[in-house]
TINU-631177 format. One record per residue: x, y, z of N, C-alpha, C in turn; residue number from 1; residue in three letters. Coordinates in Angstrom, 2 decimals. Example, Ala and Ser with C-alpha at 12.3 -4.5 7.8 and 13.67 -1.06 7.14 Angstrom:
2
SEDO  13.19  -5.69  7.80  12.30  -4.50  7.80  13.20  -3.30  7.80  1  Ala
SEDO  12.85  -2.25  7.08  13.67  -1.06  7.14  12.90  0.03  7.87  2  Ser
***
This chain:
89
SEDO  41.79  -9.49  195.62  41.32  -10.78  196.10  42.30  -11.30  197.15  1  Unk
SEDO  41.59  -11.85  198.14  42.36  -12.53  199.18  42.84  -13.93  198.73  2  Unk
SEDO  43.93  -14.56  198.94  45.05  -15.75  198.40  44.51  -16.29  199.85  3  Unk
SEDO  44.46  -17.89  199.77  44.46  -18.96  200.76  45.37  -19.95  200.61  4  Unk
SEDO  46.08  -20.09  201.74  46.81  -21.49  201.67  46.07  -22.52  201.93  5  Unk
SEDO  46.16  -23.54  201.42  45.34  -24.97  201.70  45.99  -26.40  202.00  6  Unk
SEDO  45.55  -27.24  202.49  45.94  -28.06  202.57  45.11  -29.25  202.03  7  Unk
SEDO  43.91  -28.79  202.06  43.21  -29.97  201.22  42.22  -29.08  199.84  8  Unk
SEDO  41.69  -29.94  198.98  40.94  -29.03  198.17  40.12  -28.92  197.93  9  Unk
SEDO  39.37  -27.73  197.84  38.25  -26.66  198.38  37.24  -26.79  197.19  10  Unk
SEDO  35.58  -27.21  197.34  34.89  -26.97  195.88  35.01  -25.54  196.07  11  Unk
SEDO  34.81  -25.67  194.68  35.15  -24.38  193.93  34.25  -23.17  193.73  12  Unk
SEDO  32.88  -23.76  194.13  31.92  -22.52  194.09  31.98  -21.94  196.13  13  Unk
SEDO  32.40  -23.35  196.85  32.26  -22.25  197.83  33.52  -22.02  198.40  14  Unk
SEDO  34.85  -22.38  197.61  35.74  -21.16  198.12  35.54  -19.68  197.47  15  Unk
SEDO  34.86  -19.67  196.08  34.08  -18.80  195.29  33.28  -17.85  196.74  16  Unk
SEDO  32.58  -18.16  197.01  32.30  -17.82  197.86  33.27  -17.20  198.88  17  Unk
SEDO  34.02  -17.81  200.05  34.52  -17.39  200.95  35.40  -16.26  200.65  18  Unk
SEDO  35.84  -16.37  199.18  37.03  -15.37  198.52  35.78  -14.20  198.91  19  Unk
SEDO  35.05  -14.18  198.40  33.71  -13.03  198.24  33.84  -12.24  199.60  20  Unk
SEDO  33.37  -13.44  200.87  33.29  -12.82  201.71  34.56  -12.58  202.98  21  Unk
SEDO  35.64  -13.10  202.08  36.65  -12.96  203.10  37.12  -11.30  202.50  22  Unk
SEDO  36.62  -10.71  200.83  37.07  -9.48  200.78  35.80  -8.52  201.46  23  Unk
SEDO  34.90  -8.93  201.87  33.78  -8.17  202.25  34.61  -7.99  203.97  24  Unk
SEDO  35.22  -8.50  204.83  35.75  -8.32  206.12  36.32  -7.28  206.22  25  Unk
SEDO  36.14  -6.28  207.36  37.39  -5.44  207.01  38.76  -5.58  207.59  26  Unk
SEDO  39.28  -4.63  206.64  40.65  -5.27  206.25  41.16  -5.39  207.53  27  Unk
SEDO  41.18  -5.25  208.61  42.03  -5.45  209.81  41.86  -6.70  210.67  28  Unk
SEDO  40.46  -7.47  209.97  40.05  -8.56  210.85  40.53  -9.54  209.67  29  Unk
SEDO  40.70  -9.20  208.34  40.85  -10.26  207.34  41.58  -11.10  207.35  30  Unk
SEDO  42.97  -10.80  207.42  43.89  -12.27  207.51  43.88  -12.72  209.03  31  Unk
SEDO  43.30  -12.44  210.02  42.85  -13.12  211.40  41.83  -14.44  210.89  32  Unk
SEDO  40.82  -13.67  210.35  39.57  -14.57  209.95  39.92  -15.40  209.02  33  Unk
SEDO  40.76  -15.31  207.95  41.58  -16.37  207.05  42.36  -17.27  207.64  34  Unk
SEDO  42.90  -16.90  208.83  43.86  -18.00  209.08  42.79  -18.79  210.36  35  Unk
SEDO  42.43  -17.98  210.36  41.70  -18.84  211.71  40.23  -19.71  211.13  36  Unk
SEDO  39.66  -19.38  209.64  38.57  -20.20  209.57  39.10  -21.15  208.17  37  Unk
SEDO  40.48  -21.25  207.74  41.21  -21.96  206.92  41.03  -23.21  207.99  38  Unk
SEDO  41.76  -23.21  208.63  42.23  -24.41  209.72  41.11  -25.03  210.00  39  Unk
SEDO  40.00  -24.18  210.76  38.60  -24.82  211.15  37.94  -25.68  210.10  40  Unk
SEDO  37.88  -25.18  208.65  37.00  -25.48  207.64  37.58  -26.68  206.96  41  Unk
SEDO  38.68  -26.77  207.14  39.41  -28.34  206.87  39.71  -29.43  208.06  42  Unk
SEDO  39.45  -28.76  209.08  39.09  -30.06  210.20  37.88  -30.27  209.74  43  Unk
SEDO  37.05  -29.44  209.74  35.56  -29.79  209.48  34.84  -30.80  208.38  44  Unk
SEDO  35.86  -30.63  207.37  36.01  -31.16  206.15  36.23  -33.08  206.65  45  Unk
SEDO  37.77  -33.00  207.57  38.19  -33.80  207.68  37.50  -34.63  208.24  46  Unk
SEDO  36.39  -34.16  209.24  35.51  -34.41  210.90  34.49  -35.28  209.63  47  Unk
SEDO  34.02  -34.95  208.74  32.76  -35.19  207.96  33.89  -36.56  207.10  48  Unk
SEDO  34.80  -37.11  206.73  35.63  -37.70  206.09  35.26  -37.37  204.67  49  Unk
SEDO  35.55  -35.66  203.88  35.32  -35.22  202.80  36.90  -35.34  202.98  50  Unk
SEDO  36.68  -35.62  200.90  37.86  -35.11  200.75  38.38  -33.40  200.40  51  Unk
SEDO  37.19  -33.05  200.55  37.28  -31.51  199.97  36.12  -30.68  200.88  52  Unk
SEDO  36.94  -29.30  200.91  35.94  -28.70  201.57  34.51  -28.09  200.82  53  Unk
SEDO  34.22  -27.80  201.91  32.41  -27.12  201.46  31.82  -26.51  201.77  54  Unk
SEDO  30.57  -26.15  201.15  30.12  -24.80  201.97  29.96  -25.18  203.71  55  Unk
SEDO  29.62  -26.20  203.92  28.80  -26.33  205.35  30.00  -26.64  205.98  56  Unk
SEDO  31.37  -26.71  206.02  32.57  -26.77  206.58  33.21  -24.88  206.71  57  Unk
SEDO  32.60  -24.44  205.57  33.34  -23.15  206.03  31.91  -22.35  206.79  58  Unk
SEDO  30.80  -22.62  206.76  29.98  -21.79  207.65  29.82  -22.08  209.21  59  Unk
SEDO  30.24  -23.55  209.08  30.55  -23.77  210.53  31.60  -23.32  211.11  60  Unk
SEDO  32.63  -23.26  209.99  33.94  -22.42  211.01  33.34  -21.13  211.48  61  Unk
SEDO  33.15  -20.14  210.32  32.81  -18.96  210.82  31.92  -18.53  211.90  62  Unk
SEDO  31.44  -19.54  212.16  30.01  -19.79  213.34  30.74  -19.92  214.34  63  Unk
SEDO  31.46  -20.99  214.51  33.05  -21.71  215.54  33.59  -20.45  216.14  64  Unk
SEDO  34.20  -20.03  214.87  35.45  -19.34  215.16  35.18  -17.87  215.18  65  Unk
SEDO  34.29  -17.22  214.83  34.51  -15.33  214.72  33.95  -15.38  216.58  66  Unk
SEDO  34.16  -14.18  216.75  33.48  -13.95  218.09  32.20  -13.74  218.31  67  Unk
SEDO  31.66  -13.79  219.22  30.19  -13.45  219.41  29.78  -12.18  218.98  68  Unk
SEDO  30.67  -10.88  219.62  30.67  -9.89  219.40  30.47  -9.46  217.82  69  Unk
SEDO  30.94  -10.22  216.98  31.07  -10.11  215.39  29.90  -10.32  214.70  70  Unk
SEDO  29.04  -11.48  215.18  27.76  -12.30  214.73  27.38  -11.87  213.76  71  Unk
SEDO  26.73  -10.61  214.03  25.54  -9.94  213.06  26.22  -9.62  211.75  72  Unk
SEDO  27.60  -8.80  212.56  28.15  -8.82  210.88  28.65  -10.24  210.12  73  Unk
SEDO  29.17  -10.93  210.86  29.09  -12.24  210.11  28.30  -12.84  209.25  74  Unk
SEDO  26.73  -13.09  209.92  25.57  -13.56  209.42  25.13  -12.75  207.83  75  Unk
SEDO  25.53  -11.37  208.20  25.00  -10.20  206.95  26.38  -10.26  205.88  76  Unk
SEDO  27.40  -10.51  206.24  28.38  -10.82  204.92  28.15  -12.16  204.67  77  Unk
SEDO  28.35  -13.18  205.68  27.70  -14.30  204.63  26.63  -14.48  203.89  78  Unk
SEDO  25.59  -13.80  204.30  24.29  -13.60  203.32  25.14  -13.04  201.82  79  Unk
SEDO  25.17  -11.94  202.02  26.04  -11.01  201.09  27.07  -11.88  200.18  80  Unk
SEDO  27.88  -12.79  200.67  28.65  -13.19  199.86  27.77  -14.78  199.16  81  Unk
SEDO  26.64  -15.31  198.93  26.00  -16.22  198.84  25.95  -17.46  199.66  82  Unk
SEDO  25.83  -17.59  201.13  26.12  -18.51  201.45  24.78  -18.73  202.02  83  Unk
SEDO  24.61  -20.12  201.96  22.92  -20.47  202.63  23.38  -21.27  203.86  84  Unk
SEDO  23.52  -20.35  205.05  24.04  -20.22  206.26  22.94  -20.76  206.97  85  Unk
SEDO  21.30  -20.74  207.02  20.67  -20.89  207.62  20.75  -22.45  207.82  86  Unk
SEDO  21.09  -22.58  206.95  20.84  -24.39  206.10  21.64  -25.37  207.49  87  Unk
SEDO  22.82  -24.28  207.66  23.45  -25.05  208.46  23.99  -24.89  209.76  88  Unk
SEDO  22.96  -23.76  210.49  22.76  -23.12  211.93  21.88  -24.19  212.85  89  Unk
***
């Protein structure tokens, strides 16, 4: 399992989640995509004035932040790891 540092705190079914699909990444993009959609998903958090993050804070990062080039696999591990991504495209 992939470890996250945080700064604010995360519900629990969808860091449940992101754990899922941050081990579904492969391993060479993983701690890129951790550190880079950690940061996003708690501005996002912050942008919405939650005190905690959520699913629709970490699918927007990953939307934000992976590259274009990545998309498809993005879209198909977040499916994969339970996230209802459409909800918030």
């Amino acid at each position: 399992m992939v470890s996250i540092q945080t700064n604010m705190q995360w519900d629990a079914i969808a860091l449940a989640k992101y754990n899922k699909m941050l081990n579904l990444i492969p391993i060479f993009h993983r701690g890129i995509a951790r550190d880079v959609v950690n940061i996003k998903a708690e501005q996002n958090a912050q942008e919405r004035h939650s005190v905690q993050v959520e699913e629709v804070d970490i699918v927007k990062a990953f939307t934000s932040e992976v590259p274009k080039a990545f998309y498809s696999l993005m879209v198909r591990l977040m499916h994969d790891a339970g996230f209802d991504y459409k909800k918030y495209l």
